[in-house]
C-alpha positions as CSV (number, residue, x, y, z in Angstrom):
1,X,-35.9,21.7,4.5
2,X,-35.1,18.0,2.9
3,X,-32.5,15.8,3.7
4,X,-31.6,12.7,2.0
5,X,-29.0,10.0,1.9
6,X,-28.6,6.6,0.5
7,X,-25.9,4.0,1.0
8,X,-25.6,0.8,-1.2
9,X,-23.0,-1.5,-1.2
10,X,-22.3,-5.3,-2.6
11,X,-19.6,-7.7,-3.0
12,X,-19.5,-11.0,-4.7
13,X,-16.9,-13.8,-6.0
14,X,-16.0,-16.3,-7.9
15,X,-13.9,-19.4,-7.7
16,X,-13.1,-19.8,-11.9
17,X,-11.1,-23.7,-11.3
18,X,-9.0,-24.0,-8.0
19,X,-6.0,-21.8,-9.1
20,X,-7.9,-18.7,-9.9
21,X,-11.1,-16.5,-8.1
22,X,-12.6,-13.8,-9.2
23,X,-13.5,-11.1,-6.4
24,X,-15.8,-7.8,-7.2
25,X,-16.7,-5.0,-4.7
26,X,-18.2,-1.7,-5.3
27,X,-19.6,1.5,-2.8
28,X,-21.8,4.2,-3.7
29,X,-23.0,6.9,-1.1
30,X,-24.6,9.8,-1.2
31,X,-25.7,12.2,1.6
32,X,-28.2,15.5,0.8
33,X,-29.2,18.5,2.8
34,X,-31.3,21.7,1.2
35,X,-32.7,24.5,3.0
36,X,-34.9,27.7,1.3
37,X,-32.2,28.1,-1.4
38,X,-28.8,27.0,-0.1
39,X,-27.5,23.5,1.1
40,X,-24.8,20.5,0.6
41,X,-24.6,17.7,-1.3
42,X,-21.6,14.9,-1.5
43,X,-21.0,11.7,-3.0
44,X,-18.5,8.6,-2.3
45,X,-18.1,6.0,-5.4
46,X,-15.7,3.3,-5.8
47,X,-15.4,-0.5,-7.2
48,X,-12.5,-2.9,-7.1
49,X,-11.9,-5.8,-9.2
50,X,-9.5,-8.4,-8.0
51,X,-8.1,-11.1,-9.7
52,X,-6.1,-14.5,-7.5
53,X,-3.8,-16.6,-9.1
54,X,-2.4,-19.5,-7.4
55,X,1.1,-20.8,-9.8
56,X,2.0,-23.2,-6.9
57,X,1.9,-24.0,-3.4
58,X,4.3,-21.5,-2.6
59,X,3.7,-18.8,-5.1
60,X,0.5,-16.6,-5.1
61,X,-0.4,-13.6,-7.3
62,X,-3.3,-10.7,-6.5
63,X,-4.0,-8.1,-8.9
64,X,-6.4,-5.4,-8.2
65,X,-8.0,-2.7,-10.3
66,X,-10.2,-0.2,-8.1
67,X,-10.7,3.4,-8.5
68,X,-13.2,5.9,-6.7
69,X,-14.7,9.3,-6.7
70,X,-15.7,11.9,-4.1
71,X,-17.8,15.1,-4.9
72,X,-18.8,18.2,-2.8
73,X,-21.5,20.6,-3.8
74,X,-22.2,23.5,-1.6
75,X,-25.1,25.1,-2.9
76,X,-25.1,28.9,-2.0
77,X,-28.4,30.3,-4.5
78,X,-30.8,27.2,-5.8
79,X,-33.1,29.2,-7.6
80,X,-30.1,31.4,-9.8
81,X,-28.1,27.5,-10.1
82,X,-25.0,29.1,-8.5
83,X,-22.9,26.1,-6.2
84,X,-19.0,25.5,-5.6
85,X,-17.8,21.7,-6.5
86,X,-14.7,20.0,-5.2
87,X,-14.1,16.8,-6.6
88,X,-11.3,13.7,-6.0
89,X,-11.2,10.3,-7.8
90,X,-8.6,7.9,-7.9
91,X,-7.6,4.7,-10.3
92,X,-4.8,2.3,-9.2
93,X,-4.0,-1.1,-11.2
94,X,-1.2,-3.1,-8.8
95,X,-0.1,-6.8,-8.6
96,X,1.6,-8.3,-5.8
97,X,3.3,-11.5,-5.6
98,X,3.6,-13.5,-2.6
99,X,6.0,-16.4,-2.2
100,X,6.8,-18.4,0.8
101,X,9.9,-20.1,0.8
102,X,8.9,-21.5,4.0
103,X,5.8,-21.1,6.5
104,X,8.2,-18.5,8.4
105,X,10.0,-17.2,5.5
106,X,7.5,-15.0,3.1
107,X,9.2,-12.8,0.3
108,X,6.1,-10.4,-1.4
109,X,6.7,-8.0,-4.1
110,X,4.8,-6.2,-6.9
111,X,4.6,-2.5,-8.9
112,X,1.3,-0.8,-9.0
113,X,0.1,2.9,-11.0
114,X,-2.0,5.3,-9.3
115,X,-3.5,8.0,-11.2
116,X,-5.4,10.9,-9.4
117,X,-7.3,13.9,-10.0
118,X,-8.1,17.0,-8.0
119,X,-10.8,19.7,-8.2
120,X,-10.2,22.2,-5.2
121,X,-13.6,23.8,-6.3
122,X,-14.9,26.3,-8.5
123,X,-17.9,28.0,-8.7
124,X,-20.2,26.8,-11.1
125,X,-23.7,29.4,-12.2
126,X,-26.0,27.5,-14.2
127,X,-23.9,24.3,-15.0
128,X,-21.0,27.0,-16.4
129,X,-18.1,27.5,-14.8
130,X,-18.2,31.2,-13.3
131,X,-15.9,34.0,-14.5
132,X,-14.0,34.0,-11.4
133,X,-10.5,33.0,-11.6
134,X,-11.1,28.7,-12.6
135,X,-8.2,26.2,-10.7
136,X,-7.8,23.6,-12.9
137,X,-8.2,19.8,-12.0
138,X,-4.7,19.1,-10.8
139,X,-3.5,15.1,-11.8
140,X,-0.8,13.5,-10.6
141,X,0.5,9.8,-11.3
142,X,2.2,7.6,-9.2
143,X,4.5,4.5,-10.1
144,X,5.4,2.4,-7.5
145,X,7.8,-1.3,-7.4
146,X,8.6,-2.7,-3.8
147,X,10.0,-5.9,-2.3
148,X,9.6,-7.2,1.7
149,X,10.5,-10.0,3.6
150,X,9.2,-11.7,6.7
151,X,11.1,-13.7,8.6
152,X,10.0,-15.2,11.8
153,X,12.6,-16.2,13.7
154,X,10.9,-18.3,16.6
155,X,7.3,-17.5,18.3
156,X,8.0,-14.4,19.5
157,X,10.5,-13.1,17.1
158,X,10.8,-12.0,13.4
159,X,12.7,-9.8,10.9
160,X,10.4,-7.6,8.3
161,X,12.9,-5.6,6.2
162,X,11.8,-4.0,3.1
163,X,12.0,-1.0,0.3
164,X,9.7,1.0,-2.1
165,X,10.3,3.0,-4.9
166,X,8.1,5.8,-5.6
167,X,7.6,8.2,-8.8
168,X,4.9,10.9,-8.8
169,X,4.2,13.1,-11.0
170,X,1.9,16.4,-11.5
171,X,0.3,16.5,-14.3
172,X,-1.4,19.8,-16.0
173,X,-2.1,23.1,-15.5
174,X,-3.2,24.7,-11.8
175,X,-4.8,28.0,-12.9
176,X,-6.1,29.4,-16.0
């Protein structure tokens, strides 16, 4: 039997001048378990890249790109290569805007995409997809604009009212 498993993560930033900073992030995990001729394998990736703009005293801007992965392997016959994979991953790009008309009156609003994919599994023999009936990665995209604001009305009460507008859409074929 072997089992194995790493996890490595970092983060750093950068002030560019004293309006703008530069802030990077990324994950990687992976956690491994074999017996005689079967076992499990998965995987977590996923970086961000964020961008802070300040226009003003009262007027702030984040934008973010990020985007991440997730894989499955159950391994049923290691000598004959024969395992089933289910894979997800991600990529968003948003930017949100904050502004603050006054320390208790905050208006924030942005859009963002989100763009995913889907791999329910298949069974793969020898790196080749097996003749079994194959589900298709399924991708979807999402578009998204919203608007909030926070008022605070004295210590112990405030006002949040907001909306979001959503689009998704599936993208592709499910089955062959």
């Amino acid at each position: 039997e072997q089992f194995n498993f790493h996890d490595l993560t970092g983060k750093m930033n950068f002030r560019l001048n004293t309006n703008n900073r530069l802030f990077f992030s990324f994950y990687s995990g992976a956690d491994n378990y074999f017996g005689d001729n079967n076992g499990i394998a998965w995987s977590n990736n996923a970086a961000t890249v964020q961008w802070n703009h300040l226009f003003n005293d009262r007027l702030f801007l984040n934008t973010t790109i990020a985007g991440g992965g997730y894989d499955y392997f159950l391994h049923t016959d290691l000598q004959n290569a024969v395992k089933w994979n289910s894979h997800i991953s991600n990529f968003n790009v948003k930017t949100d805007f904050s502004f603050f008309a006054r320390p208790e009156n905050e208006v924030t609003f942005g859009a963002g995409m989100n763009g995913y994919a889907f791999n329910p599994g298949n069974l793969l023999v020898r790196g080749h997809v097996s003749p079994l009936p194959v589900l298709w990665v399924k991708s979807s995209l999402e578009f998204v604009v919203y608007g909030n604001h926070d008022v605070r009305i004295s210590k112990i009460f405030g006002i949040n009212y907001g909306v979001r507008l959503s689009s998704w859409s599936n993208l592709g074929e499910a089955f062959e």
